[in-house]
N, C-alpha and C positions, 0 to 999 in steps of 0.2 A: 173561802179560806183554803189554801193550800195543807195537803193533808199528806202525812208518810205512805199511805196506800193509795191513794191518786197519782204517787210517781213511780211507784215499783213496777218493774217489769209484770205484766200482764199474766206472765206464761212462766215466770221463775218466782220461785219462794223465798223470802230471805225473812226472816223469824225478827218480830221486834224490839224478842230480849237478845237477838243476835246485834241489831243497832244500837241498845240501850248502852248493852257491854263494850261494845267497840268506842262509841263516843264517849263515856264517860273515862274509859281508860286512855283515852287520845288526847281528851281537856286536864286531865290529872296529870299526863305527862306535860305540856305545855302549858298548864297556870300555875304548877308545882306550888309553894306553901304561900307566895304572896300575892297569885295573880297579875295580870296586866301591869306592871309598876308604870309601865312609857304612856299609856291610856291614861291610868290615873291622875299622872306627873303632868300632863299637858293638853287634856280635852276634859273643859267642865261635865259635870254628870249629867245637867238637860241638854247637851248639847246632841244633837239628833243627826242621823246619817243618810242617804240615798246611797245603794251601791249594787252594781250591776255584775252578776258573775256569765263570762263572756270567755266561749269555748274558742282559744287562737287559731286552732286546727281545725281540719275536715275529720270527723270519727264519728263514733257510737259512745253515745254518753251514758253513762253509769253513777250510781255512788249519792244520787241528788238527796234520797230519802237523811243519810248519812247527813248532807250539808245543811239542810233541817232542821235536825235533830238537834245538830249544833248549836245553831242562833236559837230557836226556842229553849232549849235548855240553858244558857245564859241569861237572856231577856223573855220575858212575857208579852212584852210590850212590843218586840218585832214583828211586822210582818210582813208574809213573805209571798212571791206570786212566781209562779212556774212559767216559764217558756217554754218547756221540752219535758217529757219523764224518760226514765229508767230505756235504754235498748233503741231510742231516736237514732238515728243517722245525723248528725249536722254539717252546714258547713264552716269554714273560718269564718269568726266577726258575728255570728250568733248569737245573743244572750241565749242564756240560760233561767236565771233567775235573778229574780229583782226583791232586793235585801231591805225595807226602811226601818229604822226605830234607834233607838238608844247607839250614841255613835261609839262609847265604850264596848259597847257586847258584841257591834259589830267586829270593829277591828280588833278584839281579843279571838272572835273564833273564825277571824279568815283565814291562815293560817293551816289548820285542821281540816277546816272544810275542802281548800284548797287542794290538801295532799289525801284525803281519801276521794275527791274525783277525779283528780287527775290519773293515780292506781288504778283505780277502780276503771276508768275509762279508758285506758292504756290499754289494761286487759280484751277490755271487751273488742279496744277497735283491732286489739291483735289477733281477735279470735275472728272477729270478721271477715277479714282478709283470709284465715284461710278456710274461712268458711267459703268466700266467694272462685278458692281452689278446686271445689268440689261438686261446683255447679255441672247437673249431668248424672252424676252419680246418685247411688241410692247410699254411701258411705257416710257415717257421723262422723263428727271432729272432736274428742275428749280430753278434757285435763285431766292432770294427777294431783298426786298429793306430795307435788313439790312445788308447797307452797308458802309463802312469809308468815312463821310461826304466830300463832294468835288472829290470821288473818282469811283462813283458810274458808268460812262460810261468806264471807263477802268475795272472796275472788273467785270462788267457783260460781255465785251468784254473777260477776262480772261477763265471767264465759258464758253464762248464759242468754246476757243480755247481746252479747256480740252474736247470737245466733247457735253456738257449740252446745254440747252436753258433757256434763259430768262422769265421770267414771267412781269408784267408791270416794264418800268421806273421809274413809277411815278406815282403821285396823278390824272394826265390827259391825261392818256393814256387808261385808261380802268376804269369800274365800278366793285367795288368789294364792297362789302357789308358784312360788320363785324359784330361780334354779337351786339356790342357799335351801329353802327347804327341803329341795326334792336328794340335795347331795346327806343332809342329815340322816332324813327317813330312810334312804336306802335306797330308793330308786322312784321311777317315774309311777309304776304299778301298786308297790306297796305306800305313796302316800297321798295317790287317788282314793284307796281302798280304808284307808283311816279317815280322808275327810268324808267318804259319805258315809261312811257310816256314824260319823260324830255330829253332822247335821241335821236340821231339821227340814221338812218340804219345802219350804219357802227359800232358803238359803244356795244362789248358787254358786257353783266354782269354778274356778278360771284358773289354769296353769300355763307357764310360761315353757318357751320351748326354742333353743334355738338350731336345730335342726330337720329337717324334713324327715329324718330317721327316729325323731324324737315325735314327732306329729302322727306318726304311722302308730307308733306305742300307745301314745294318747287313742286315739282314734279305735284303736283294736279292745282297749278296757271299756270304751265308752261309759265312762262314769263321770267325765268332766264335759257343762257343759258351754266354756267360752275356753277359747287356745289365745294365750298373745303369741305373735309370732316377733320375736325379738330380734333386730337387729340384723333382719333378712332385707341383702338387695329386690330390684323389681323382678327380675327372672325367679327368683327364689317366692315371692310372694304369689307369684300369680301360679305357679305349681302348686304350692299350700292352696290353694281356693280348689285347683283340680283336683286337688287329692281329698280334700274333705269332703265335697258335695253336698255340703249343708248342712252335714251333720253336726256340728259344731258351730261355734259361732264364732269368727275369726278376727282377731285385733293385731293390727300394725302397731309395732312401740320400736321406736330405737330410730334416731337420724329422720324424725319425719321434720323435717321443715316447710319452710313457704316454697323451698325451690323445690322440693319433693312431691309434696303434698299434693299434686293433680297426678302425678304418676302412680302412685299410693293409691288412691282413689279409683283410677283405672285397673287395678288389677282386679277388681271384686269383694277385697275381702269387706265385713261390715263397720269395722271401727278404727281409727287409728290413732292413736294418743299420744299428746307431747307435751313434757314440764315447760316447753319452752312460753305456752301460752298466760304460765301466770310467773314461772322466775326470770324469765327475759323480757317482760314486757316494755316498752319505751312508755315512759311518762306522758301521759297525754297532756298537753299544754293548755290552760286554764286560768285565766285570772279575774282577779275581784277589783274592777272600779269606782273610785267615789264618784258618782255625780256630784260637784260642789253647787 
């Protein structure tokens, strides 16, 4: 029997009550107060289903635990068999997974299941790609947290399965210091000098900096310890890695793309991060078969 933790990525975490909530809020959106009326209206109740979900494209499949979730939470009576889990490579004309049972619960939660793998794998095989930018380097590839409100634990999950890594959650995960806060505080020194002392050991900080004269300040407080380096061309980056020598820990954010992204890489610095990997993603193309 196919199980939600037999498909999950290996190496990425994604919480059960993170799927529970995602699916049930996805079937409440699409079965809203009457459910399936076209299912009802025109397929008898023992009438029984075969149906094949078949990834169109070449990618990194994602989101499967999610499609799952779905048909079992409908039907009891489904069952369901994996061809691929969570972070696979595929290519075009691949099954995925093979759907049998009640032909009602099938066709009410293809739909859903549909559009969270297809995201969900969009992501990942975007992350891929430029993960495979970086081949050579010792550099990670990070997402942010611009990402589709309510959806933000499964797409970061996504990027992980494309091979990337996460950068914070969230607002309370980590200190990160924006130029907006630093213009507040009063400058780069006085609101390095309020976050550590308002943290705990565990907690680090990362401020942003788009300067090399701004990176020198940093660097002379030594109280912060990751710098992004915002919106710096490659001349401009790969000086920032000369000028820090370790001491810090250095993120590329601003215009990093696919066409960037091995230049970026090249310069030394350790991290580079881009909204683009989960709010640009292209849809990864995915659909569900009947076998008649």
């Amino acid at each position: 029997m196919t199980t939600l933790a037999s498909l999950l990525h290996p190496d990425a975490f994604l919480s059960p009550l993170a799927i529970e909530e995602a699916v049930q809020r996805a079937l409440d959106e699409d079965l809203g107060r009457a459910g399936d009326v076209t299912s009802v209206a025109t397929i008898p109740e023992t009438t029984m289903a075969h149906a094949i979900m078949v990834a169109r494209q070449a990618g990194v499949i994602a989101g499967l635990p999610l499609a799952v979730a779905i048909f079992q939470k409908l039907s009891p009576d489904i069952n369901i068999h994996a061809h691929a889990r969570d972070g696979a490579t595929v290519a075009a004309g691949v099954n995925v997974l093979t759907i049998s049972g009640p032909a009602r619960a099938v066709l009410a939660g293809e739909r859903t299941a549909l559009n969270f793998v297809g995201r969900l794998s969009g992501v990942a095989t975007l992350t891929s790609d430029y993960v495979r930018h970086t081949a050579g380097t010792n550099m990670r590839i990070c997402c942010t947290r611009k990402t589709t409100p309510g959806l933000r634990a499964l797409e970061k999950y996504a990027v992980r399965c494309g091979g990337g890594f996460n950068h914070r959650f969230g607002l309370d995960d980590a200190i990160l210091i924006k130029d907006n806060h630093i213009a507040v505080a009063g400058g780069i020194k006085p609101v390095l000098e309020r976050a550590r002392a308002h943290i705990g050991h565990l907690v680090k900080i990362e401020i942003e900096v788009d300067t090399l004269s701004q990176l020198r300040e940093v660097l002379d407080t030594g109280l912060a310890d990751v710098v992004l380096l915002d919106n710096m061309d490659i001349a401009t980056l790969t000086e920032a890695v000369a000028l820090a020598k370790g001491r810090v820990v250095l993120e590329a954010s601003g215009g990093v793309t696919q066409g960037s992204i091995a230049q970026i890489a090249a310069t030394g610095v350790d991290y580079a991060s881009s909204g683009a990997l989960t709010h640009s993603a292209p849809n990864f193309d995915v659909a569900l078969d009947i076998d008649a």
